[in-house]
C-alpha positions as MATLAB code, in Angstrom:
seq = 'XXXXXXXXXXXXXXXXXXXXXXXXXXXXXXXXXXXXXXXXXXXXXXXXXXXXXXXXXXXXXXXXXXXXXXXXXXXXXXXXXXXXXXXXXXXXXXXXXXXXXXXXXXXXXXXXXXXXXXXXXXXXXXXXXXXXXXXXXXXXXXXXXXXXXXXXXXXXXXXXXXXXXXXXXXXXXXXXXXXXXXXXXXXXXXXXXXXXXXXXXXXXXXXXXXXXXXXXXXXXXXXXXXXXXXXXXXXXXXXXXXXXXXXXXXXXXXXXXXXXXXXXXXXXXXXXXXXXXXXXXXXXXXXXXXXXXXXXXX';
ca = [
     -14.717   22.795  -10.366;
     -12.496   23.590   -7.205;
      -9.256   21.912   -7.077;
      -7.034   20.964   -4.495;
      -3.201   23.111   -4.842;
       0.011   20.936   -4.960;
       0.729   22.046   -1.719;
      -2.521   21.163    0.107;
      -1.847   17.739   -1.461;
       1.428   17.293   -0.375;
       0.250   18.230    3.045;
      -2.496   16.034    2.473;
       0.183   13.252    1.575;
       2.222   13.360    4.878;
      -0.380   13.354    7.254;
      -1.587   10.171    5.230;
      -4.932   11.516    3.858;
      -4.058   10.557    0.314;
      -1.765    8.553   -1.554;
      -1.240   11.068   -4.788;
       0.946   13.685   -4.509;
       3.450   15.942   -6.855;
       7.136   15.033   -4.409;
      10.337   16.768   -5.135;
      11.938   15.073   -8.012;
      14.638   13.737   -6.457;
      12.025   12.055   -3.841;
      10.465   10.438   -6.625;
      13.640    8.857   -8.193;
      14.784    7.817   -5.063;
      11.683    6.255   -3.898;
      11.227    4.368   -7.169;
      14.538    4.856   -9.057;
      17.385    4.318   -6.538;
      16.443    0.989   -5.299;
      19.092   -1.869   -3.572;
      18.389   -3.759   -6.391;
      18.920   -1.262   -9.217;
      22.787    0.266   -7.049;
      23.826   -3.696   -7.391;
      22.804   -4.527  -10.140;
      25.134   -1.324  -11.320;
      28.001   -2.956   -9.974;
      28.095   -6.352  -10.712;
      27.660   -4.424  -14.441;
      30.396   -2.416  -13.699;
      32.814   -4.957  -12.701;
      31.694   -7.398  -15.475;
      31.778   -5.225  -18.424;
      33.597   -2.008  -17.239;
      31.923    1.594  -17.727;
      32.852    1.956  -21.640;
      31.225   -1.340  -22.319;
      28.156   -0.737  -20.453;
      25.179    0.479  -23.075;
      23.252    3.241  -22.703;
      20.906    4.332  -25.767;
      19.838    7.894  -27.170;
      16.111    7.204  -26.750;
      16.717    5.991  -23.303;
      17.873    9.570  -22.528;
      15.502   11.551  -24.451;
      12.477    9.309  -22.348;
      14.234   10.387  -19.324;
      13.847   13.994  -20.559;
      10.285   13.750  -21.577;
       9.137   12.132  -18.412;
      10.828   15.089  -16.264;
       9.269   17.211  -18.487;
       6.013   15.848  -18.747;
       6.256   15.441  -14.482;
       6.234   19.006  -13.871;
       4.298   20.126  -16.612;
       1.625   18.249  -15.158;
       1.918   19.302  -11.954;
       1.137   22.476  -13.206;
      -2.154   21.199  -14.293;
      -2.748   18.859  -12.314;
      -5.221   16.492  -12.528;
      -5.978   17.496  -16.434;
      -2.729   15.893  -17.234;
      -3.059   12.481  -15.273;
      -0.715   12.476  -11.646;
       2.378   13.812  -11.872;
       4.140   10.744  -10.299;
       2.837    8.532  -12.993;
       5.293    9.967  -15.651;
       8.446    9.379  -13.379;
       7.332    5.996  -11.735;
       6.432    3.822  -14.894;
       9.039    5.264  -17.045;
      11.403    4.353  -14.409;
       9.808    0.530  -14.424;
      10.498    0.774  -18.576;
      13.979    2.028  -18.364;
      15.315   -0.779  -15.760;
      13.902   -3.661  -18.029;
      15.432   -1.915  -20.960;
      18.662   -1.098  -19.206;
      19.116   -4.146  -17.862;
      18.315   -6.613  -20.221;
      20.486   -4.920  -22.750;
      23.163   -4.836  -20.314;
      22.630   -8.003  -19.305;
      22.527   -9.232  -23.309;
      25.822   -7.601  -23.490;
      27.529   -9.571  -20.414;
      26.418  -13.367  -22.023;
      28.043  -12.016  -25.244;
      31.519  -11.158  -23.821;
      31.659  -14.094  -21.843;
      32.272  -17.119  -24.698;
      32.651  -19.708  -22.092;
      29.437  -21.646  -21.554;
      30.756  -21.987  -17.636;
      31.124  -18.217  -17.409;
      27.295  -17.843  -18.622;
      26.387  -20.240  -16.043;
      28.121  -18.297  -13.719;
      26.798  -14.894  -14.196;
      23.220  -15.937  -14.715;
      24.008  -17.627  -11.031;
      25.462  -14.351  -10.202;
      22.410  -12.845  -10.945;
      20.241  -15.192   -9.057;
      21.816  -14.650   -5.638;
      21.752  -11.052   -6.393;
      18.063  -10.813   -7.151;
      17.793  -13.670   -3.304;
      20.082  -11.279   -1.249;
      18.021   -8.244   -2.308;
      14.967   -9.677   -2.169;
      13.597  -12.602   -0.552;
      10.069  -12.601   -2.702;
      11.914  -12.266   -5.864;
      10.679  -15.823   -7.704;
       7.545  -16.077   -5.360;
       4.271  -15.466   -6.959;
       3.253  -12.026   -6.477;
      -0.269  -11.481   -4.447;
      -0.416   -8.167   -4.745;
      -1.362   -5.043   -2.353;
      -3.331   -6.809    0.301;
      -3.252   -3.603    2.823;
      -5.555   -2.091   -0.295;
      -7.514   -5.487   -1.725;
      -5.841   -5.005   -5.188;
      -4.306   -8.164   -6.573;
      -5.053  -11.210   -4.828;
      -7.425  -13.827   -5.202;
     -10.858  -12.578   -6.225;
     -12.682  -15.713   -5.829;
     -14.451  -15.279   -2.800;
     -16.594  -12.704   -4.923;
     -17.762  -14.987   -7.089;
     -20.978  -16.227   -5.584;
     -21.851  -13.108   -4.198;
     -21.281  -11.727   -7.655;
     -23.195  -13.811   -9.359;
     -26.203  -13.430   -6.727;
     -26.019  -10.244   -7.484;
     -26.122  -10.254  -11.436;
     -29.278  -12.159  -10.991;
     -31.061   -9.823   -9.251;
     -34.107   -8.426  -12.164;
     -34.138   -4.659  -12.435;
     -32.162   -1.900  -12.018;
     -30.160   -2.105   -8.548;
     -28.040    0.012   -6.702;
     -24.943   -1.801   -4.554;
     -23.218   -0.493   -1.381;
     -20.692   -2.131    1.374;
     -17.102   -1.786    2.147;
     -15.512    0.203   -0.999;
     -13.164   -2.499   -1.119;
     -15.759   -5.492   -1.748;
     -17.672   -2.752   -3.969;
     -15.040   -2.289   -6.409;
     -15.136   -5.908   -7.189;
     -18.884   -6.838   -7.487;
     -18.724   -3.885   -9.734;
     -16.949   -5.765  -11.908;
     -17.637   -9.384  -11.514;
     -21.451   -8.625  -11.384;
     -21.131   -6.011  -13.914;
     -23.765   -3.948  -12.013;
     -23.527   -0.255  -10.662;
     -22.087    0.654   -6.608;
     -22.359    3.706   -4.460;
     -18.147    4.074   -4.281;
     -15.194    2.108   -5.190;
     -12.042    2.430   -3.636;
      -9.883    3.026   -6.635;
     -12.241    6.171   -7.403;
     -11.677    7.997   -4.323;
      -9.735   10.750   -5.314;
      -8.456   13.875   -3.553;
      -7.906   16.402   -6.303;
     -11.961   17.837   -6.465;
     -12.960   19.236   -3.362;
     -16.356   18.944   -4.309;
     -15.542   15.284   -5.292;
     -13.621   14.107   -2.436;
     -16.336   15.520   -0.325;
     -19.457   13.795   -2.006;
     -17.110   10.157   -1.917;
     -16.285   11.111    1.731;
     -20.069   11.489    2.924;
     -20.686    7.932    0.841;
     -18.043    5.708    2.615;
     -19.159    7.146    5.630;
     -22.880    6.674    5.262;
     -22.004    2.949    3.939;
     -20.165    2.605    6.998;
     -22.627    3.906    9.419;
     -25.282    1.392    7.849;
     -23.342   -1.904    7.889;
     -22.467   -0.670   11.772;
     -25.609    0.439   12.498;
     -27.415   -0.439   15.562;
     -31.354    0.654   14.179;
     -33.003   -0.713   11.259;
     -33.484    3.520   10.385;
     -29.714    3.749   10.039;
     -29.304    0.554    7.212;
     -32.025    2.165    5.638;
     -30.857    5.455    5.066;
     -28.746    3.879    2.140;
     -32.068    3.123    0.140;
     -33.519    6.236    1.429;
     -30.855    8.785    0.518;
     -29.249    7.427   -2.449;
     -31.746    4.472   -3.929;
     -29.769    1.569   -2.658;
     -30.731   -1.607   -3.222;
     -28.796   -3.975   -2.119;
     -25.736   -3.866    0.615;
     -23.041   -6.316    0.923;
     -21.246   -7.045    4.239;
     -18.739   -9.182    5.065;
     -18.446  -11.848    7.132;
     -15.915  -10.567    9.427;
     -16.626   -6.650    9.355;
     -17.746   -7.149   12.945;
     -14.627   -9.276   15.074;
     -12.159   -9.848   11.740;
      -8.400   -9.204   12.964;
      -8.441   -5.971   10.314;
     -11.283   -4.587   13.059;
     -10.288   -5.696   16.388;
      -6.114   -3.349   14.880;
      -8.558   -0.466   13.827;
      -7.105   -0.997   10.303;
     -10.597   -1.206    8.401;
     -10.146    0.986    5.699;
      -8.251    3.761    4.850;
      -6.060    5.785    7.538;
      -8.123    8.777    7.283;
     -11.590    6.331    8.212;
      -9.751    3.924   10.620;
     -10.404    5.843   13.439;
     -14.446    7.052   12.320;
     -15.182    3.480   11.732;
     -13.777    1.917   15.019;
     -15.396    4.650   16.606;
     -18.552    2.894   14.832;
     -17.449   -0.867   16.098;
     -16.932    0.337   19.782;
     -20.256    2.302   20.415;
     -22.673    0.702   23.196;
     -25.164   -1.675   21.323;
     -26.047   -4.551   19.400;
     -25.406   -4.437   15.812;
     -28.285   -5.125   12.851;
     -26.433   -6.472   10.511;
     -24.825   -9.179   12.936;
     -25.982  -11.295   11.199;
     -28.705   -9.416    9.355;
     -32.670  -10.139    9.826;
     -32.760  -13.472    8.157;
     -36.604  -12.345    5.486;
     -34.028   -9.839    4.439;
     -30.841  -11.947    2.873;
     -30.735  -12.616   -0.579;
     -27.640  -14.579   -0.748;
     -25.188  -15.876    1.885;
     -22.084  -18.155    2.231;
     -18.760  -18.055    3.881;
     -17.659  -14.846    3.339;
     -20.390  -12.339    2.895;
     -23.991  -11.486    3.315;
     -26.322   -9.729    0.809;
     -29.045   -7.444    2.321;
     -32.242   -6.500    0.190;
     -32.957   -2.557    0.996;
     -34.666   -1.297    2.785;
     -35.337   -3.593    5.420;
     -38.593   -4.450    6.633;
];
């Protein structure tokens, strides 16, 4: 198996062809570890407790150690040993909760006085508002990558798509794909959370998939939707709604940066398209948010 070096993927990183990539160490801590919230919440510490008061545990340092350790050890190896960033960012997430809410223990024991309780936790409060004006919203997640937020507008499409007899194969925007996989519990061409960089050979067969899903849900012959079913077996293609005059289209910002500008190249060519809206003897399922196309089409 041919692997992508460290360097080609930190080249890869800056020109915005993949997210994953092995950064200096101090890069990494600074990114995730040096935050506004993390240098105030330092000082209001500080000038609460003082720096011999402040507690700072064994293990805490010997997890700091490990996770260096274990951050360039696996770059080494990389990607036997997981990503490299992985060790440094979640360990930092674990040490700021611990760190903290000792700390934080420590201050509502020194201070006796109900009032001065009141006033640190208040303290707190408009620290946590000044650095952050999302800090007691509800959190909805990615949205520039579809991870997080509401998932219900799957659900009929989903379900359509469990029901179908047989053995199916599914294909559409690797966003939408990676959650029918899931909700209908039935097998996709690509996923968008599986699109990794590390295996040439990998990255290369994924790259010719989103491209030939593309090309079929922007297709302006029949031939070119059907060269899903004929090339890989699919079954059954998804498309959404607004994959033809959505705001995400008319920016360019459809996918990934690396596909933005194949697939508006797609939108803007001369033509009408099939799948807008598709050949009505060929949907399966339809409401407000997607259609489901039966392969190939007739």
């Amino acid at each position: 198996v041919e692997i992508i070096s460290t360097e080609q993927m930190k080249q890869m990183w800056k020109a915005g062809e993949s997210a994953s990539a092995t950064l200096p160490l101090w890069d990494e801590l600074r990114e995730y570890g040096v935050t506004s919230f993390a240098l105030i919440s330092v000082a209001v510490l500080l000038a609460l407790l003082s720096r011999r008061h402040l507690i700072w545990r064994r293990s805490w340092s010997a997890m700091l150690i490990a996770s260096v350790i274990a951050y360039y050890v696996s770059d080494l190896v990389v990607p036997r040993l997981y990503l490299p960033d992985r060790y440094l960012r979640f360990s930092i997430a674990v040490l700021s909760v611990l760190w903290l809410g000792e700390n934080w223990a420590r201050v509502l024991a020194v201070l006796k006085d109900r009032r001065s309780w009141w006033a640190a936790l208040g303290g707190l409060a408009v620290i946590a508002v000044a650095v952050s004006s999302n800090t007691f919203t509800p959190c909805v997640g990615l949205e520039s990558q579809g991870i997080w937020e509401d998932k219900s507008a799957y659900v009929k499409t989903s379900a359509a798509i469990a029901a179908e007899p047989g053995a199916i194969l599914v294909a559409g925007h690797p966003y939408d794909t990676s959650e029918i996989m899931v909700q209908a519990r039935r097998p996709v061409l690509v996923i968008n959370r599986m699109y990794h960089a590390w295996f040439k050979g990998y990255r290369a067969a994924m790259t010719e998939r989103i491209e030939d899903s593309f090309r079929a849900i922007y297709a302006k012959q029949i031939g070119q939707v059907n060269t899903l079913a004929e090339k890989y077996g699919v079954t059954h293609l998804v498309v959404r709604r607004t994959a033809f005059n959505g705001p995400r289209v008319r920016e360019g910002r459809i996918y990934r940066d690396e596909f933005d500008k194949f697939v508006s190249e797609l939108t803007q060519a001369p033509g009408v398209f099939v799948l807008n809206p598709p050949p009505w003897t060929s949907i399966i399922q339809t409401d407000p948010n997607f259609w489901v196309v039966r392969l190939p089409i007739r």
